[in-house]
N, C-alpha and C positions, 0 to 999 in steps of 0.2 A: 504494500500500500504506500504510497508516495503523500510524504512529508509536504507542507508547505512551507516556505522560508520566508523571510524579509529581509531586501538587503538596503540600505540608505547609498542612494548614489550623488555622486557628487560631480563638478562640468565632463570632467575627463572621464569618469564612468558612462554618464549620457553620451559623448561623441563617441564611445568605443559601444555602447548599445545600439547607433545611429549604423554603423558601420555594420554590425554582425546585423540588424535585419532591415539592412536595405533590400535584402533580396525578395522580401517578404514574408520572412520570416517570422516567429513571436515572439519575445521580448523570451518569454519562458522558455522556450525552445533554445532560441539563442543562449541563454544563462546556463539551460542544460548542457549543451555541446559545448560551449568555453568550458567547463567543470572538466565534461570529460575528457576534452582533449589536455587539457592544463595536467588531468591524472595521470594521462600516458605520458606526458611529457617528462611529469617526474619522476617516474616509474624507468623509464629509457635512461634517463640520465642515471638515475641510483645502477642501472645493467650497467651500463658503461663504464662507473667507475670500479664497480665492481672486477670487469673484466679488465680496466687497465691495473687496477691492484694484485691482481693472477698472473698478469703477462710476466716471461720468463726475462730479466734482464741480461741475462748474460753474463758473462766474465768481466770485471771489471778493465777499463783500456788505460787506469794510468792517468785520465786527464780532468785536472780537478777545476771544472767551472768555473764554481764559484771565484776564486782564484784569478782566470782569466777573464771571467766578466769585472774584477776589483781592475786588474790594472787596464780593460778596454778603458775603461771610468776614470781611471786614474790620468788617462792620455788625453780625453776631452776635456779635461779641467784646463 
């Protein structure tokens, strides 16, 4: 059974509701699909990080960044 919500919008809430149902859309409808795409969106990203924290790094090469980003920085000064 589906909840009813309330949300208080405010100019840039109204131009981004303008936006999602110019197509002719419903204001609710719209609200639904931002939700659910906003969910996948976070959901993909949490996979992502996830899979870049698994990725195998390899053998270390010896070359310490940090290091050489200090004296690229040091040479533009």
């Amino acid at each position: 059974m589906a909840e009813t919500i309330t949300i208080r919008t405010d100019e840039e809430t109204e131009r981004a509701l303008d936006v999602l149902t110019d197509g002719g859309i419903t204001r609710s409808a719209a609200i639904r699909q931002a939700v659910l795409e906003a969910a996948r969106r976070r959901q993909r990203a949490t996979q992502m990080r996830r899979e870049v924290l698994r990725m195998d790094l390899g053998q270390p090469d010896g070359v310490d960044v940090a290091a050489e980003l200090a004296r690229d920085r040091q040479s533009e000064r």
